[in-house]
C-alpha positions as CSV (number, residue, x, y, z in Angstrom):
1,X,30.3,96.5,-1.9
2,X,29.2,99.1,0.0
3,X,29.6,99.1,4.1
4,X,28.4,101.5,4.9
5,X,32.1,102.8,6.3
6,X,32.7,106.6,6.8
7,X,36.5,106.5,7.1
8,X,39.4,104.2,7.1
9,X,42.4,104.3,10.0
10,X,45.9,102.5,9.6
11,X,48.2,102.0,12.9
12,X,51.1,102.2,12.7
13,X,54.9,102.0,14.1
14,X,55.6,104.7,11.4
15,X,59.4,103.2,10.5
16,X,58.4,101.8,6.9
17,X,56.5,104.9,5.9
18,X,58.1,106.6,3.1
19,X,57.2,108.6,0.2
20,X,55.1,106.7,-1.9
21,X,53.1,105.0,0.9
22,X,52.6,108.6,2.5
23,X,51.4,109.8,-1.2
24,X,49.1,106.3,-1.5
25,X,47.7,106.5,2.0
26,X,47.1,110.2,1.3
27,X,45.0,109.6,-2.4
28,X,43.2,106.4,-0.5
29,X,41.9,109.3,1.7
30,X,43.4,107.1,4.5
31,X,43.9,108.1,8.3
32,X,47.0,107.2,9.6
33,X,48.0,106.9,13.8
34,X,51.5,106.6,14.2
35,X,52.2,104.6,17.7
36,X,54.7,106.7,19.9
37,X,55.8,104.9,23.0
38,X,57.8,107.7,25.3
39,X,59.0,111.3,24.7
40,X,62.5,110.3,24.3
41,X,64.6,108.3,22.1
42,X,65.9,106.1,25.0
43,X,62.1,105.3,26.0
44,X,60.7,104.3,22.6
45,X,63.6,102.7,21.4
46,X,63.8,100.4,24.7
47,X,60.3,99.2,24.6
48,X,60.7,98.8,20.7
49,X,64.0,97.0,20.8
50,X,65.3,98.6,18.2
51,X,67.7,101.4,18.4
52,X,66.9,104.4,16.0
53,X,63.1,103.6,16.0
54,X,61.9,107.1,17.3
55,X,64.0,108.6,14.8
56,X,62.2,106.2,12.1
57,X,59.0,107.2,13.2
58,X,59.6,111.0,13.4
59,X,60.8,110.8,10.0
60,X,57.9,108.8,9.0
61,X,55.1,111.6,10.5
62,X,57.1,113.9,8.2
63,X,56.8,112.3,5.5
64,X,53.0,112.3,6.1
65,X,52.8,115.6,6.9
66,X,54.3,116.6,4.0
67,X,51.9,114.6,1.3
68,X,49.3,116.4,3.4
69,X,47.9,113.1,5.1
70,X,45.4,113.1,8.2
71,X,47.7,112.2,11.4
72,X,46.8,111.0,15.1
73,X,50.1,109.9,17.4
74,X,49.0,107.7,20.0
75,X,50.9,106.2,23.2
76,X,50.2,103.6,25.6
77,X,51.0,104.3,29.2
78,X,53.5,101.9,31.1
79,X,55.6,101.9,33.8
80,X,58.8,103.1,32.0
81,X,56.9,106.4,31.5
């Protein structure tokens, strides 16, 4: 079935990214925006509740980058920031 679709995004938190899904999502031809929620740990972690996720999600855009897959980081803007 053809729609007619040009390109296909996945959103993400980036934490369960590792190197097969990179190399999947990369031979899929698939976009991939990694959700960042402040420029520091302390930020991103809070609204996140969970400690270490920044780190998690760093790791994960690395791992992307690294199978050579199309990335976009996005943010929401809140108070916090």
């Amino acid at each position: 079935m053809n729609l007619g679709v040009k390109s296909v995004s996945l959103a993400t938190n980036g934490t369960l990214i590792d190197r097969e899904s990179a190399k999947q999502l990369n031979l899929k031809n698939i976009n991939v925006q990694v959700n960042i929620d402040g420029d520091v740990a302390r930020i991103h972690d809070l609204i996140r509740g969970v400690e270490g996720a920044l780190n998690q999600a760093v790791y994960g855009i690395k791992l992307l980058q690294e199978k050579g897959n199309d990335i976009s980081v996005s943010s929401t803007i809140n108070k916090l920031l």
